[in-house]
MARDRENKOL-209310 format. One record per residue (C-alpha): residue in one letter; x, z, y; residue number from 1. Coordinates in Angstrom, 2 decimals. Layout:
! MARDRENKOL-209310
<r = A&x = X&z = Z&y = Y&k = NUM>
...
! end
This chain:
! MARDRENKOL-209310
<r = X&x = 206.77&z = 83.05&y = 159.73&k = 1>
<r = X&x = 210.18&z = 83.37&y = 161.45&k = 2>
<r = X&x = 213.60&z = 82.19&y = 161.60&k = 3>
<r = X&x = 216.33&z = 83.31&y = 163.69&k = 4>
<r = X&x = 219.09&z = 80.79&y = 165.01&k = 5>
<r = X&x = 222.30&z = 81.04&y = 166.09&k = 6>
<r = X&x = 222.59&z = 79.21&y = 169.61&k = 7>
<r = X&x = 225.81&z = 78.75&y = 171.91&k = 8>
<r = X&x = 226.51&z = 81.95&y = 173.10&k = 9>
<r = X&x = 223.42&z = 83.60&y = 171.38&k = 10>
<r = X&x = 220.64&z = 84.04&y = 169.02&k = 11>
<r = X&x = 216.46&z = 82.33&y = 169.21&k = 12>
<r = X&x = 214.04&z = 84.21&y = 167.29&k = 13>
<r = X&x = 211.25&z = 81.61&y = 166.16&k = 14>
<r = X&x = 208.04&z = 83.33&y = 165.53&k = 15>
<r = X&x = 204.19&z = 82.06&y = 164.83&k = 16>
<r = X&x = 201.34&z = 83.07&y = 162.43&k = 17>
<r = X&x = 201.29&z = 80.84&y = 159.44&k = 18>
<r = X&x = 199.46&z = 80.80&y = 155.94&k = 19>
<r = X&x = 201.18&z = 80.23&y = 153.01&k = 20>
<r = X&x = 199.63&z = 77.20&y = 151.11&k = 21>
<r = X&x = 199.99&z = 76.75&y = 147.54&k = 22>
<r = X&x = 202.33&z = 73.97&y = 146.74&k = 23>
<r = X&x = 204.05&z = 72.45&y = 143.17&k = 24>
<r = X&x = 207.95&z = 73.66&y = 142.20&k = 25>
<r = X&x = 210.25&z = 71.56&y = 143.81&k = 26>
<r = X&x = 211.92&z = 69.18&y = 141.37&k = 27>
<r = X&x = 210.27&z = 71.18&y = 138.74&k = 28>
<r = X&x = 212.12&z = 74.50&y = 139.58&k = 29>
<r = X&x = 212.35&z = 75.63&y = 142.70&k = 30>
<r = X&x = 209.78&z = 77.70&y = 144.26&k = 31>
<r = X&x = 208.29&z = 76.51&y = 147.97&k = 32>
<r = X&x = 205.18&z = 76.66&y = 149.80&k = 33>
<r = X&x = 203.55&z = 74.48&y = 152.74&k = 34>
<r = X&x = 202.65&z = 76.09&y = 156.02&k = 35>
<r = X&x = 199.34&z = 76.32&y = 158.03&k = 36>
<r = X&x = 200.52&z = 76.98&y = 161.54&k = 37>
<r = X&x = 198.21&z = 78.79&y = 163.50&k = 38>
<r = X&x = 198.74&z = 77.44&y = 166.92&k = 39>
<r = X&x = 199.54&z = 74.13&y = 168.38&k = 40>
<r = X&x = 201.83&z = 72.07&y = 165.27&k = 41>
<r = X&x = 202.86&z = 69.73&y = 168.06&k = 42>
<r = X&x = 204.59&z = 72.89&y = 170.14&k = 43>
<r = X&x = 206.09&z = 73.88&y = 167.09&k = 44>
<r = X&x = 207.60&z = 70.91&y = 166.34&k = 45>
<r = X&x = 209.27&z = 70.52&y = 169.66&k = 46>
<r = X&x = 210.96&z = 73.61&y = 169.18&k = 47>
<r = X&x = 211.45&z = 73.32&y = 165.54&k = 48>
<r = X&x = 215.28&z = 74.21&y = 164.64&k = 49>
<r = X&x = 215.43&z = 73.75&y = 160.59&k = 50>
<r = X&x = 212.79&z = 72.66&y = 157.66&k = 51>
<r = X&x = 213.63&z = 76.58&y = 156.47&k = 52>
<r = X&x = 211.83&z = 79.40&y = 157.93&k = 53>
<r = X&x = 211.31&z = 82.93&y = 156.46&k = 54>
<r = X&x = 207.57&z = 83.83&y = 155.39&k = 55>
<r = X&x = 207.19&z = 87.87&y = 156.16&k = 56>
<r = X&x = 203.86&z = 88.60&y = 154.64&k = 57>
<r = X&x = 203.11&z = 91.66&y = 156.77&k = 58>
<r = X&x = 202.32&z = 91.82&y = 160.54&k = 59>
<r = X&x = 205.50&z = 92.68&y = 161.76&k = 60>
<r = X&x = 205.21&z = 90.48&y = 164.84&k = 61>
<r = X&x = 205.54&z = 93.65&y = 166.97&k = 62>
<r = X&x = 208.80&z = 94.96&y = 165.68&k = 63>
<r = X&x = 210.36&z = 91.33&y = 165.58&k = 64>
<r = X&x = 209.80&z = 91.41&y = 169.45&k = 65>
<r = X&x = 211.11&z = 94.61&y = 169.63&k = 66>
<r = X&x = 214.38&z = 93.89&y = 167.69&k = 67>
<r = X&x = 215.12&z = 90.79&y = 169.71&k = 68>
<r = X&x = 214.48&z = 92.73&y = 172.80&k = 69>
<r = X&x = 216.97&z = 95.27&y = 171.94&k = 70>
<r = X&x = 219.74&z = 93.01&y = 170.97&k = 71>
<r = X&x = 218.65&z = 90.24&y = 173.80&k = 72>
<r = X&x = 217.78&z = 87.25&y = 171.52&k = 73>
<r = X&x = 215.70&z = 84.51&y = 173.17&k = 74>
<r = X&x = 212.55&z = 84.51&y = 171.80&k = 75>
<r = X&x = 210.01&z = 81.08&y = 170.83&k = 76>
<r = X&x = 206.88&z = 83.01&y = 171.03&k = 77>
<r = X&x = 204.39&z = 80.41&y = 169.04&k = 78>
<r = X&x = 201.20&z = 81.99&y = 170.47&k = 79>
<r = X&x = 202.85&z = 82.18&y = 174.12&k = 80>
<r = X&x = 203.72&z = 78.85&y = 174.67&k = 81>
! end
């Protein structure tokens, strides 16, 4: 699960490991899941940006890192905190 924000002067890549949970259309027609954080959900929430995060349902933790290397984004590392 990931979201990338836009900071003063910059860009923070969010990243953890999260299971999507089955959850009911929202107001009957919009699709949305819950999240199972794996990790620490207090840490998360004190670094929590916005209820809307991206669910990438591949490992592509690796190549996120990589990217935000690259163009120098900070980087909330879930599992690293």
């Amino acid at each position: 699960m990931t979201r990338l924000v836009e900071t003063i002067g910059g860009y923070q890549l969010h990243i953890t490991r999260a299971n999507a949970m089955k959850s009911e259309l929202r107001q009957g027609k919009f699709p949305a899941v819950f999240a199972k954080i794996d990790g620490d959900l207090k840490e998360f929430q004190k670094h929590l940006m916005a209820n809307h995060y991206a669910f990438i349902y591949a490992d592509v933790r690796a190549e996120l890192l990589e990217l935000a290397g690259l163009l120098k984004w900070d980087v909330v590392d879930y599992e690293n905190l």
